[in-house]
N, C-alpha and C positions, 0 to 999 in steps of 0.2 A: 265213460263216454262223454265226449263234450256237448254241450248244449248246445242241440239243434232250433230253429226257429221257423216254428209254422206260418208266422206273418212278419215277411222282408221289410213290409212298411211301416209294423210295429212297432220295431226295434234300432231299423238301421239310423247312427248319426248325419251321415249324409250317401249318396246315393253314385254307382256308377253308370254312364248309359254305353252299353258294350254293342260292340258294330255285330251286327244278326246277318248269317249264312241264310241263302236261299233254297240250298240241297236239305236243309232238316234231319232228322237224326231217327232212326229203328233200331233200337236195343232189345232184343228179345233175351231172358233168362229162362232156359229149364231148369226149372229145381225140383227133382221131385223128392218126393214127400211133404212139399211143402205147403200148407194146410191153405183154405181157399177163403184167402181175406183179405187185407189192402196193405200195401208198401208203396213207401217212400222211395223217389230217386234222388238225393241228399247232395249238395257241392259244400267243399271244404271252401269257406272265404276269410284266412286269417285266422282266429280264436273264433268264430260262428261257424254253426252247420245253416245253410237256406235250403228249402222242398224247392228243386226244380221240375219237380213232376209228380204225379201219381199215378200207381194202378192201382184202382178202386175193387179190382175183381180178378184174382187170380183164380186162371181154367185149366183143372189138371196141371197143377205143378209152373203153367207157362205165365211168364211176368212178361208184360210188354210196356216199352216205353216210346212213345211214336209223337215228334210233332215236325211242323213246317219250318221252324226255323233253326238254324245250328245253335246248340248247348256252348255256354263259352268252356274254352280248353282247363281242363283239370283232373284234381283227382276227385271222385264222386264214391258214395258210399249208399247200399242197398241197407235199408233201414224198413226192419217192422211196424207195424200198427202199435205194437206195442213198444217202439222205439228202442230195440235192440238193434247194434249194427251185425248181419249176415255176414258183410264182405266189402272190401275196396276194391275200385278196377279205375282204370283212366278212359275218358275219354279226350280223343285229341281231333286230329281233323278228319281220320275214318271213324264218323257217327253212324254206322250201320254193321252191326256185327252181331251174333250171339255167343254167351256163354251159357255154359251147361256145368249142374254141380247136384248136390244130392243132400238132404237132409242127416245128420247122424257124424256126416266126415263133409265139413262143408266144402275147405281148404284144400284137403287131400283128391276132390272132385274135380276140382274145379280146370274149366278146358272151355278153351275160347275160339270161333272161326271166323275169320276175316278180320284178326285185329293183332300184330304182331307183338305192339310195346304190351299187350293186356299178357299174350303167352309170354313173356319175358317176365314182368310182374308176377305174373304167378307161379312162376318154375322159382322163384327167389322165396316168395313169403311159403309156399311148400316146403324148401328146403329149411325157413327159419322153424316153423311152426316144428315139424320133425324134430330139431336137435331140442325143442324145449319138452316135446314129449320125451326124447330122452334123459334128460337133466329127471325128469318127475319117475324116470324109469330108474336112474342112480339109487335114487333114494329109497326106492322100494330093496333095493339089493343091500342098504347097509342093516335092514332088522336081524336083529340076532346077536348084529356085531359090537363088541366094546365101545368106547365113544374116541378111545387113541385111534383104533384102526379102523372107524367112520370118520371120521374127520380127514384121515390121511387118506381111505381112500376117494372119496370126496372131492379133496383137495389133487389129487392127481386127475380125478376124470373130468371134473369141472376147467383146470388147465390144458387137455388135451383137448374138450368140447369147445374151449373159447379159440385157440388154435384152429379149430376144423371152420370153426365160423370165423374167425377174421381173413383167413385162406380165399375162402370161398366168397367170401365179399369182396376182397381186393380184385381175386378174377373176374367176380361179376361185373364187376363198376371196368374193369379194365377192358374186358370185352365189351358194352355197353356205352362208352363214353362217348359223348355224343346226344347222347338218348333222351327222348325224356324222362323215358325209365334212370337214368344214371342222374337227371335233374334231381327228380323227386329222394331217390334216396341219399346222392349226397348230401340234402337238407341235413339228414339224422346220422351223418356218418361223422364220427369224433375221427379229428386229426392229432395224428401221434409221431412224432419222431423215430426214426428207423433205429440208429444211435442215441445214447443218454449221456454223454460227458460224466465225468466224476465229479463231484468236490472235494471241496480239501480234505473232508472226513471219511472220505471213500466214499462215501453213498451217491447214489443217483443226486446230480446236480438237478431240484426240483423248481431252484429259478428259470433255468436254460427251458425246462418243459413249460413252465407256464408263459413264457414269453414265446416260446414255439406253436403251442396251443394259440392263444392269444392270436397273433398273428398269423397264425393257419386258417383261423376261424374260418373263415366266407371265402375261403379257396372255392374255385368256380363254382362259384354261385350269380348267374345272372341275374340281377333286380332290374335289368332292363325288360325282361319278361315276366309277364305278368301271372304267366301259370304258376309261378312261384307261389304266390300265397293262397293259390286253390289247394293244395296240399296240407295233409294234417302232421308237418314238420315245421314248418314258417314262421312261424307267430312262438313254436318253444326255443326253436332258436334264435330267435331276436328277445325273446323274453329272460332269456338263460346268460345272454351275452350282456344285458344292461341291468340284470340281476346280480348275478354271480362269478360274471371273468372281470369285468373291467374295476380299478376302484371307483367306490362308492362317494364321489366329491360332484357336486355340481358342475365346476368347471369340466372336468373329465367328460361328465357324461353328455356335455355340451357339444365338447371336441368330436365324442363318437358319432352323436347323433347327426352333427354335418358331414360326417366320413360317410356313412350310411345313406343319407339323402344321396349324395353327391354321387354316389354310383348308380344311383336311379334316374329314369327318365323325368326329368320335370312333366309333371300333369300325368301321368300315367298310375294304372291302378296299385301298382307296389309302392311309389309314392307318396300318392294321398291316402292311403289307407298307415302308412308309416305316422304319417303328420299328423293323422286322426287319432293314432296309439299313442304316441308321444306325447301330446297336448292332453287330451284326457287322464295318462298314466300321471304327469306331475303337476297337473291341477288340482289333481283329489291326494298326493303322495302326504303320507302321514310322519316324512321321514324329516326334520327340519333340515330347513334350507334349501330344499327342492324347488321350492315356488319358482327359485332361480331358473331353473331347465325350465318352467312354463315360460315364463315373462319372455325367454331367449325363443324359444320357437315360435311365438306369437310373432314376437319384433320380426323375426327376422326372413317366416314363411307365413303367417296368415295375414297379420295387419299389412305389409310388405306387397301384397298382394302375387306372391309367387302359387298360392296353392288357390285357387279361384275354385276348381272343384268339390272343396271338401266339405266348404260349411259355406250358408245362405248367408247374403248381404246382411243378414239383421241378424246373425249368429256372429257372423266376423265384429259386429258393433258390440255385443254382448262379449265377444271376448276383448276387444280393445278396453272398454270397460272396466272390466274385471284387471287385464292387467294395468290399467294406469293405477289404480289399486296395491297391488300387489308392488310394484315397482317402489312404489316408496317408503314397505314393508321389508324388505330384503335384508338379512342376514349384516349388519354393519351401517345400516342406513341411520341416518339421524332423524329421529321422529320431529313433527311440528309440535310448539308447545301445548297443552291444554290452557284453558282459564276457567278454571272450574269454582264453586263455591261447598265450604266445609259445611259442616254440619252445624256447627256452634250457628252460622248466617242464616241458616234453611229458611224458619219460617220471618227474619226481615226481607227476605227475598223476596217470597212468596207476601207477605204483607205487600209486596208493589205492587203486586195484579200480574204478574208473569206466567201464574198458575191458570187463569181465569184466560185470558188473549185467546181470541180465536182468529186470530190471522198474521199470517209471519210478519206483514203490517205494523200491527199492533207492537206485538214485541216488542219489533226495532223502535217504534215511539217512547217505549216505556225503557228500551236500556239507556236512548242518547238523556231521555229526561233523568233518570236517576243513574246516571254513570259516575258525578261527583263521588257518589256515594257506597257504589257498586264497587269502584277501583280498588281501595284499601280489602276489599272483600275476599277476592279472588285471589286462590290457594292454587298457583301454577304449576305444573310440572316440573319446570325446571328452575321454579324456586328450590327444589328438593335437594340439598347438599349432602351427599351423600356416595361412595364409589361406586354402589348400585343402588338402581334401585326395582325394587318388584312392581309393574303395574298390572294390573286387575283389575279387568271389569269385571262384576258380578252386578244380579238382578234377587232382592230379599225374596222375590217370592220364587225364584226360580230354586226347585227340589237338589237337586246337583249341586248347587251354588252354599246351600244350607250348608252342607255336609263339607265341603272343598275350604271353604276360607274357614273356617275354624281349625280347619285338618292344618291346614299351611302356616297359620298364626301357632299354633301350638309348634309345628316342626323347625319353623325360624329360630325358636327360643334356644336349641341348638348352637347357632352361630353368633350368640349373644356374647359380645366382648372380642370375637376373633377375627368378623368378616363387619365392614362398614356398611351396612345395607336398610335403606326405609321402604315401604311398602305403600303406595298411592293408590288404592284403593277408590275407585271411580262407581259408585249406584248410578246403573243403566236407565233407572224408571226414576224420574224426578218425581211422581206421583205418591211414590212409596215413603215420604219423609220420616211421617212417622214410625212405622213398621219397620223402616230401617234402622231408625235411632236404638229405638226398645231393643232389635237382633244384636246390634254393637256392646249395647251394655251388659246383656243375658249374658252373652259370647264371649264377655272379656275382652273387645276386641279395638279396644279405647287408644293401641300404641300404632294403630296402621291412620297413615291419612288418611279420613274419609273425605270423601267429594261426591258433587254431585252436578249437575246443568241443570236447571231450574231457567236459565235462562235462553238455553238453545244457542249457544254462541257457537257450541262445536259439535261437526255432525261426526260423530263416533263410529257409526256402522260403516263407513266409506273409510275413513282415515284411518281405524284400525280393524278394519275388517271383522267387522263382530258381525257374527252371523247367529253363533247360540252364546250362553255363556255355560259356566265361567272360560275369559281368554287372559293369559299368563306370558306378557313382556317381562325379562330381566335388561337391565338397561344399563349402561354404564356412568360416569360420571359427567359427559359429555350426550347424554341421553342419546346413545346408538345403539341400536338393539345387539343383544349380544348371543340372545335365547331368544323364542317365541313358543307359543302352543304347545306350554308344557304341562302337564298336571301336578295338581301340588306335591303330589311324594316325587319329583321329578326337581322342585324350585332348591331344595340345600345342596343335591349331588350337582346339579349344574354349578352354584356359586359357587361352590369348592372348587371344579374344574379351574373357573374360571380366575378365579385367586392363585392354583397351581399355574395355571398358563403364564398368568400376570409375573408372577414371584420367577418361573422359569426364565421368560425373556431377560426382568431387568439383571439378572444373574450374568445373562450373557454378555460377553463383551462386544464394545460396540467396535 
């Protein structure tokens, strides 16, 4: 079951305000058998369930759901106290109807008056639910038999069974078209080619199907209506399409993602609730390089100011924010230098009162006074001559961090002699001087640059987004990032990659 939600205002990112009917809505359910306690009247919104109602008190079997204003149009789902779902049914613009069903055979009950698309609906999940009790009736019939002739027969009635249902959906959806019954279930209906082309090997041509597929995808599918993601198909099929059809490249998924908008009403609820998926899905995406798809939807529908409903003036600052961040992180970017100071200067540094300053004031006094002396000091990033290079932050007292850079210093030793690579090694917490130094030495860990700011010249948690550590840049000779947010059993297979990539091109002819 998916996760329904008891409180809308909990949970929700931002909020839709849906235009309210004056006629109001009477849903009565007889169920009998049905024990006398409290249900949910549940709306599918996307990947969430929200309570659009309660009965607190089921009398004799009758559930009633009764208010003054109209339910907005979808599919809705009757759900236990105990948060079992009973059953799905639609409500659309007839909000006054009863269904009747029976405890034991919920499905096979189930009979609706006064509401047409509901009897359409369920003369379909009737007939699905049957052929799956069939399927569990097959298998009752193969005991006894050999495992060649359960398989095979199996395999004939499972093929006749999937036959009888694809048949019987085609007709349904064909008679039905139109509908919103035909709405909702084309969400979940796969498109298939009627013909399969050969290939040259005889076999089904499986590129001709995936670009048929592909491009069948969101056959009449209107995202100009908004019932669409009241349904619990919506959200798999958008989830499945930027998951698993499309390839996996930023750019790509950039391309789709304005294909998708663009067939939606701007401002409308398929819309911003899209822009709300999207923005969330590659802000948090653990996949490198994705940041890309954030930075692109921010630019180009939140900061842009195209999606006005979906997040609060001080959310849209928060993500402007974030992405000016993130933009200058991206996948090829050339980082800004560091000016950091090693280890060997630590405590001459700190001997100036840098340590001691209690006001950003202060500092800037004591760098312009002691800068003669400070310059020669500072161990820069892109003094670091090398094809790549690894930089890391790491914090001595951070537990993670203990275990991570030793792991990564030992698995370099690896590429010792084969791959040109030095390691810039950045301590988070200028505090930690000593307790750093001691972990260097214990650790063996004397061949990585260490560095540190003692002086505050660079804000690190903005410019390279450090939020925990350890954070794992590989960088090139031109310091542009090549890798990001990688863990250290992750730092040799990347530079290898990236040494094959290097070696492939200049191979190539130009």
């Amino acid at each position: 079951m998916k996760k329904f939600i008891l409180l809308l205002s909990s949970v929700a990112v931002f909020s839709f305000n849906a235009k309210s009917q004056a006629n109001g809505y009477d849903i009565k359910i007889n169920f009998k058998g049905c024990k006398d306690t409290m249900v949910y009247l549940v709306k599918y919104t996307f990947d969430q369930q929200y309570i659009s109602d309660t009965c607190k008190k089921i009398k004799n079997g009758l559930i009633q759901f009764k208010g003054k204003k109209d339910l907005d149009r979808g599919v809705y789902t009757l759900v236990s106290e105990g948060k079992s779902i009973y059953f799905d049914f639609f409500i659309n613009e007839n909000q006054k109807f009863t269904i009747n069903t029976e405890v034991g055979d919920v499905v096979n009950n189930l009979k609706v008056i006064g509401n047409k698309e509901n009897e359409q609906f369920f003369s379909y999940i009737r007939y699905i639910t049957n052929k799956n009790q069939d399927f569990g009736k097959m298998r009752e019939q193969t005991k006894g038999k050999s495992k060649e002739d359960s398989t095979k027969f199996m395999n004939e009635k499972i093929t006749q069974l999937n036959n009888d249902v694809k048949k019987y959906e085609a007709d349904f959806m064909q008679k039905n078209k139109g509908t919103y019954v035909y709405d909702v279930l084309n969400l979940k209906t796969e498109k298939e080619p009627t013909t399969i082309p050969k290939a040259s090997n005889g076999r089904p041509d499986s590129i001709y199907q995936y670009y048929y597929y592909k491009s069948h995808y969101f056959d009449d599918i209107n995202f100009k209506d908004e019932r669409i993601v009241r349904t619990p198909f919506f959200d798999d099929r958008i989830k499945k399409y930027f998951d698993n059809i499309i390839l996996m490249h930023p750019d790509t998924v950039n391309l789709e993602i304005d294909k998708i908008l663009a067939k939606c009403e701007e401002g409308n609820l398929v819309y911003n609730l899209l822009i709300g998926y999207f923005t969330y899905k590659y802000e948090q995406s653990k996949i490198m390089g994705f940041d890309k798809v954030f930075v692109h939807v921010a630019d180009k529908y939140i900061i842009s100011g195209r999606a006005k409903d979906v997040y609060s003036e001080e959310t849209v600052k928060k993500i402007k924010e974030r992405v000016d961040i993130m933009r200058k992180l991206l996948l090829d970017s050339k980082v800004e230098d560091l000016y950091m100071i090693d280890t060997t200067n630590g405590k001459t540094v700190r001997r100036m009162g840098f340590d001691t300053a209690s006001s950003s004031k202060a500092i800037t006094e004591l760098y312009y006074k002691n800068l003669e002396k400070l310059t020669p000091m500072f161990k820069t990033l892109y003094s670091i001559n090398a094809k790549y290079t690894v930089l890391i932050f790491w914090a001595e007292d951070c537990g993670h961090c203990q275990t991570e850079v030793p792991k990564l210093h030992e698995s370099l030793k690896e590429l010792k002699g084969s791959i040109d690579v030095k390691v810039y090694a950045v301590q988070t917490k200028d505090e930690l001087l000593n307790e750093w130094k001691k972990f260097i030495v214990e650790k063996k860990l004397t061949d990585f640059i260490h560095v540190f700011d003692p002086i505050h010249l660079n804000n690190l948690k903005e410019r390279f987004d450090i939020y925990s550590t350890p954070v794992i840049y590989i960088l090139d000779r031109d310091k542009r990032i090549k890798a990001k947010r990688l863990g250290s059993e992750q730092v040799v297979d990347m530079l290898k990659t990236l040494e094959a990539i290097d070696k492939q091109t200049k191979s190539q002819p130009k």
